[in-house]
N, C-alpha and C positions, 0 to 999 in steps of 0.2 A: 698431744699432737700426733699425726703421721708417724714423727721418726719413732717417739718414744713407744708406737703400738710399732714397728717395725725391729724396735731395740727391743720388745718383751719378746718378739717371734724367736726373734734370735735364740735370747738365752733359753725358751723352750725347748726349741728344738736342738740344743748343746745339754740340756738338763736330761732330755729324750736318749737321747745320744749315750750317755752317761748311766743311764737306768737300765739300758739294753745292753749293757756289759756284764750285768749280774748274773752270776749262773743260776740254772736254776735250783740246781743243790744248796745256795746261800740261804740264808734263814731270815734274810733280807727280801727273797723274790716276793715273794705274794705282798710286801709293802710299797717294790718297786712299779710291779703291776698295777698295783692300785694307785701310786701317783702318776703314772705312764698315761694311765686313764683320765686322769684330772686334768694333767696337763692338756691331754688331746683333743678333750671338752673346750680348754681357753683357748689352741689352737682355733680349730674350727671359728669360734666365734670374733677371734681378733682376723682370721682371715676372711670372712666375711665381711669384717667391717674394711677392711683393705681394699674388699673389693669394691665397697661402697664409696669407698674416698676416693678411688678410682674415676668410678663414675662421674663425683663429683666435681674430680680435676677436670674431667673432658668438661663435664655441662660450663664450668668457669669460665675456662677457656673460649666459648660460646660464647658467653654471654659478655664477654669484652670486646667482641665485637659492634663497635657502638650503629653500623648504616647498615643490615641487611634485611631480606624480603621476607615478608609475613611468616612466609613457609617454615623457613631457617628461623625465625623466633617460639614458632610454636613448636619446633622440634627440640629446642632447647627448652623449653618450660617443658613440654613431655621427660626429658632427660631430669629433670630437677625434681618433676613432681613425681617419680619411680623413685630417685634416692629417698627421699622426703620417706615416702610409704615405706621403703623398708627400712631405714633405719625410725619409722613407728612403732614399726611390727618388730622392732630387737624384744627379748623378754625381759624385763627386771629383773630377770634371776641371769640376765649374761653378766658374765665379768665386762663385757664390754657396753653395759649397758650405759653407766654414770660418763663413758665420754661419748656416746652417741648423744645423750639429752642435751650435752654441749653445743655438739655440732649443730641440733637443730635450728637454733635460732637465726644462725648464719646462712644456712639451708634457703630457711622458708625468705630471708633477706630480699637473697636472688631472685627466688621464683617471684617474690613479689616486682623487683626490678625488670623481671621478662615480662612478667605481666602490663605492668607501665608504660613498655616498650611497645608488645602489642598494639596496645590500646593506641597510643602516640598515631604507630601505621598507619590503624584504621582511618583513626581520626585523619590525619594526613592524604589519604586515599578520598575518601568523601568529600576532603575539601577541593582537592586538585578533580573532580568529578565535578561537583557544582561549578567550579570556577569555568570550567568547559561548557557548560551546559548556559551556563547564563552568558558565558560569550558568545555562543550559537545566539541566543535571546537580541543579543546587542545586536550583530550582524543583520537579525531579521529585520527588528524596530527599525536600524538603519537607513536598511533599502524601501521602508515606508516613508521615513521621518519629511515631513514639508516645513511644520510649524515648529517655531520657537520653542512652544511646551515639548513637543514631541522628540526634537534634537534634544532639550534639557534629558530626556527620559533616558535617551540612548547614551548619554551620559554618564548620567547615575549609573547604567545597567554596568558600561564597562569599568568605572570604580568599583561596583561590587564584586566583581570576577577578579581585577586586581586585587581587590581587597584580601577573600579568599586567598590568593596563592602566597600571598606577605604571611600568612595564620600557619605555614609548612614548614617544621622544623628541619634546618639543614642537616640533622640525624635521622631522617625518614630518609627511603628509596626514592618517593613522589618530589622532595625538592630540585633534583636534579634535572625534572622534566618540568618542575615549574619555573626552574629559569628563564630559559628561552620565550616561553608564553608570557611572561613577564613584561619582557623586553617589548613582545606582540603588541598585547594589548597595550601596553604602556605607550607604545606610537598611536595607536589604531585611538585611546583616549585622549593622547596632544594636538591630533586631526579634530576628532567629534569636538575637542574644548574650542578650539582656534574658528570650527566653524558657529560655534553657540554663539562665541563673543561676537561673530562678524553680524550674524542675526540680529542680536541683541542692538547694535550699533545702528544697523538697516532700520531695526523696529524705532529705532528712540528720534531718529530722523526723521521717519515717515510721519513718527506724531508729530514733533516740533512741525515739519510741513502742511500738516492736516490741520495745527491749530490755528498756523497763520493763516493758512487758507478760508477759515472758519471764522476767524478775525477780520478778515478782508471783506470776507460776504457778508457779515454783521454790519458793519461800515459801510456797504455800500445799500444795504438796507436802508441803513442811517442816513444814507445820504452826505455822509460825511469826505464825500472824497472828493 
């Protein structure tokens, strides 16, 4: 963990500490030296890796944040995919190598978790795009629509624009402005439904009127009246 490569720095640099006490007259120096040096080798590499955990604390941090904008996710996966690469790039031959391979897995966890995230955005951008685009559609068909089939059309169109914005997870930035539109078009479809049915009602009249009428004229063909 963290502490216990913070707890090795420690006694290092007390071991350090302790071997620079040696005069150099002892018959000890040239052994103290040369573990001075050893040590200074596992410094170096455990302070690396500190620094790397570092990083890693911030990218986390990031990435707990479950609602923000594209920008802000791809600067966090940038942050994950630099730790990633250098704790790649540690040597087999660091002391600190065997708890870097550790950490990997948890690493690349995240990044793939940002990635997810992205993706989500995106995905969430293009739908609240189309949903707009095809309201614009409804809008237009609208202010053509005369027939029956045509109201039906301008129907369908604003279900599908509704449709879309229901597909935005309330974890994206874009939910927040698909609310509202929501609300829009979900009136703007209780209108266009309310008028189909009244059609619909018009049409189913008109025929029952046109058959009797149609019956009448048969009949009087017939002679029957």
């Amino acid at each position: 963990s963290m502490e216990e490569l913070l707890q090795t720095r420690h006694q290092i640099q007390r071991a350090n500490q302790t071997l620079n006490q040696i005069p150099a007259w002892s018959q000890h120096h040239s052994q103290a030296v040369a573990l001075r040096q050893t040590n200074q080798t596992h410094l170096t590499a455990i302070e690396q890796m500190l620094a790397i955990e570092q990083r890693a604390q911030t990218a986390l941090q990031k990435s707990q944040t479950s609602v923000k904008a594209i920008s802000d996710w791809r600067s966090t996966q940038m942050l994950w995919q630099q730790v990633i690469a250098e704790v790649s790039g540690i040597s087999p031959s660091s002391p600190v190598f065997a708890y870097a391979q550790q950490q990997l897995p948890g690493y690349r966890q995240q990044l793939a978790g940002v990635n997810r995230a992205i993706a989500a955005e995106q995905k969430a951008q293009q739908a609240l795009k189309t949903a707009k685009s095809t309201a614009s559609l409804a809008q237009t068909r609208q202010g053509m629509a005369q027939s029956l089939e045509s109201l039906q059309k301008v129907q369908a169109t604003w279900q599908v624009a509704i449709n879309r914005l229901r597909e935005i997870p309330n974890t994206t930035t874009s939910f927040a402005e698909a609310q509202p539109l929501l609300t829009n078009y979900g009136t703007r479809l209780s209108l266009i439904r309310d008028r189909v049915a009244q059609e619909q009602v018009s049409l189913k009249t008109y025929r029952r009127a046109l058959g009797l009428a149609q019956k009448a004229q048969a009949a009087q063909q017939q002679q029957k009246w």
